[in-house]
C-alpha positions in Angstrom: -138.4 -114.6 -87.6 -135.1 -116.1 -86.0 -133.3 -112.7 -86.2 -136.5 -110.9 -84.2 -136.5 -114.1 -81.9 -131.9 -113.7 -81.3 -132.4 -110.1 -81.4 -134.9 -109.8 -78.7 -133.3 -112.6 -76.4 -129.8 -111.2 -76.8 -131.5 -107.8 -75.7 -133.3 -109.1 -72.8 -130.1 -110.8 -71.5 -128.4 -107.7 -71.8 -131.1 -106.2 -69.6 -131.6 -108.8 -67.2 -127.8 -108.6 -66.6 -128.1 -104.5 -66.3 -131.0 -104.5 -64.4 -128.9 -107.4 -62.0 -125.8 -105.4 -61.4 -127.6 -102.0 -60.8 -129.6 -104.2 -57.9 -126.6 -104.9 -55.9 -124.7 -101.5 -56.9 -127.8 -99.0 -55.7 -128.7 -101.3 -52.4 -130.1 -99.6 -49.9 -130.1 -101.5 -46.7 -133.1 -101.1 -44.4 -133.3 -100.9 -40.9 -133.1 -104.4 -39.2 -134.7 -103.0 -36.0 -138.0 -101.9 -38.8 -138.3 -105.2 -39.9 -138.2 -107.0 -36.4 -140.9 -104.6 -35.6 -143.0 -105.8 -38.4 -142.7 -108.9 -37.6 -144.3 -108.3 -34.0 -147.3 -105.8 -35.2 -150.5 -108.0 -36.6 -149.9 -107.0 -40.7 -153.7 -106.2 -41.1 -152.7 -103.1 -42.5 -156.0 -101.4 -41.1 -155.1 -98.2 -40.7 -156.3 -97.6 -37.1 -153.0 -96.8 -36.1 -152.6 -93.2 -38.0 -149.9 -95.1 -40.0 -149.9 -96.3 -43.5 -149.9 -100.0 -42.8 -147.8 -101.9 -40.4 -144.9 -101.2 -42.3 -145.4 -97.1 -41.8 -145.9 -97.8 -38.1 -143.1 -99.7 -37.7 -140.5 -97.7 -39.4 -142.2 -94.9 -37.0 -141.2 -96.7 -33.7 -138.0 -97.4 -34.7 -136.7 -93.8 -35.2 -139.0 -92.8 -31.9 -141.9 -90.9 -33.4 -145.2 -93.4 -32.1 -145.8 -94.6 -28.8 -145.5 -98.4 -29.0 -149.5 -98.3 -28.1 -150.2 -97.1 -31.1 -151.8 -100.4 -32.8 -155.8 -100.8 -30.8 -156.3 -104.5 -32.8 -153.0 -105.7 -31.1 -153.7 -104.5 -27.9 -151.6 -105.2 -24.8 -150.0 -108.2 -26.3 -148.2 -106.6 -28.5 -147.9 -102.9 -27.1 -145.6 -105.5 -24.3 -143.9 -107.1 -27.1 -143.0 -104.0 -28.7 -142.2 -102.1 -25.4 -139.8 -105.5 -24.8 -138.0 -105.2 -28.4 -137.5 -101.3 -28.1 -136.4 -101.6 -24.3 -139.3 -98.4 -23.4 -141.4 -98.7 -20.2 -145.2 -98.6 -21.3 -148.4 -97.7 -19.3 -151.2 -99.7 -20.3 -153.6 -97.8 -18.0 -156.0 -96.9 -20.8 -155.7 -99.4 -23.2 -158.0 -102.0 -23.2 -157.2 -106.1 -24.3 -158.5 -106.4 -27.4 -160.9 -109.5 -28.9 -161.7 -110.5 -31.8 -163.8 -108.0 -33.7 -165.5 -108.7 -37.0 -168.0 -105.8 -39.1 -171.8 -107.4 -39.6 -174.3 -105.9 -41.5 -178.2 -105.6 -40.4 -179.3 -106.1 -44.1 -182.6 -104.6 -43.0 -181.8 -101.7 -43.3 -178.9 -101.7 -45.7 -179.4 -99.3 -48.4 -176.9 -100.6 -51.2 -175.2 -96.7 -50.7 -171.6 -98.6 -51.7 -169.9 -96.1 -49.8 -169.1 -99.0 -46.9 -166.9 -101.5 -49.9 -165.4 -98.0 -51.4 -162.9 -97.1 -47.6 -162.6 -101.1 -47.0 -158.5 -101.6 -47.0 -159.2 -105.1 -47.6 -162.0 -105.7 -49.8 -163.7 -107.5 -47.2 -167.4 -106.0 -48.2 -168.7 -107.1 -51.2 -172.0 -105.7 -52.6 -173.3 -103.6 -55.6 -175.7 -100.5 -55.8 -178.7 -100.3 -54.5 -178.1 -104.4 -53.1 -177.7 -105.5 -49.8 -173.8 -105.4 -48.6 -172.5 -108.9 -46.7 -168.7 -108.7 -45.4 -166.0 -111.9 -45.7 -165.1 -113.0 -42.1 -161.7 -113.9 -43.5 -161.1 -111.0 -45.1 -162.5 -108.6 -42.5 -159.8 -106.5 -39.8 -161.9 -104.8 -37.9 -160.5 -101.3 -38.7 -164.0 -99.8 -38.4 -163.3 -97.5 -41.4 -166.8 -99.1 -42.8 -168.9 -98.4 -39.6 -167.9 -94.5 -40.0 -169.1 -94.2 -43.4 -172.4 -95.8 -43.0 -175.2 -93.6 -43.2 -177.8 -95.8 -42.0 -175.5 -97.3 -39.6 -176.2 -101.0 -40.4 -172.8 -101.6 -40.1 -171.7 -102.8 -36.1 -168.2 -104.1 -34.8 -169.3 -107.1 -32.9 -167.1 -109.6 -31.3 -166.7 -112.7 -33.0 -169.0 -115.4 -31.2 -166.7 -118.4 -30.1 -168.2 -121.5 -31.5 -166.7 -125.0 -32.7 -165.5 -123.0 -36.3 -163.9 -120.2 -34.9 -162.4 -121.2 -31.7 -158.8 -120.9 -31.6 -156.1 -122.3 -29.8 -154.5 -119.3 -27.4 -150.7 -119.2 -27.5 -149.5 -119.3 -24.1 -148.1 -116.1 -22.1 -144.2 -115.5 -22.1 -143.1 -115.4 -18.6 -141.3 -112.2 -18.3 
């Protein structure tokens, strides 16, 4: 038992120590610009953008290839931020400011289809088959992937009503 216990310890020593020198050998640095831009974009990792995640549309605008309007749940706020960090000029002409957006389902005439839960990025629709769907509020990005797939269309983007729980503290504008 203590020779299986020293052998296996020794050998994941060895390993750890392997594993730990081939880390700093085979670093690849990453773009600093990439992760300044991720830092800017909202990290709901919806989708909406024709990106895989925030991280996919960043790396895009760093080497040029996406218009920094590309993310609709940031809206103008952060298409300026983004136009600021890259230095670009941006025309907001047909962008619109976006507000808080949450999915809500009209369980009268939900049909429990599951095909809503099955294309949410975040799990933010929870249901079974043949049972009526609800959707977390916390959870929910309002990518609108859900709305598409509905075949009954129960599922509506609505704005999220301001009331005592959800009202939020705006940050203020930079002066530019």
């Amino acid at each position: 038992m203590i020779a299986a216990l020293t052998s296996l310890t020794i050998l994941g020593a060895f390993l750890g120590l392997v594993l730990g020198i081939a880390a700093r050998v085979f670093k690849v640095e990453g773009n600093p610009l990439t992760a300044e831009l991720i830092a800017i974009l909202p990290g709901s990792q919806c989708g909406q953008c024709g990106f895989p995640g925030c991280a996919g549309a960043a790396q895009a605008l760093a080497e040029g290839r996406a218009p920094v309007t590309l993310c609709p749940p940031g809206g103008r706020a952060v298409a300026l931020a983004l136009a600021a960090k890259l230095g670009t000029e941006v025309n907001l002409a047909g962008m619109k400011d976006a507000v808080p957006m949450m999915a809500e389902v009209q369980e009268e005439i939900c049909i429990g289809c599951t095909r809503c839960f099955k294309v949410c990025p975040t799990d933010a629709i929870v249901g079974a088959a043949q049972q009526i769907h609800s959707v977390f509020r916390e959870a929910c990005t309002a990518c609108g992937k859900c709305e598409e797939v509905c075949p009954t269309e129960s599922i509506k983007l609505q704005p999220i009503l301001v009331t005592l729980q959800s009202w939020r503290w705006h940050k203020p504008v930079e002066a530019a």
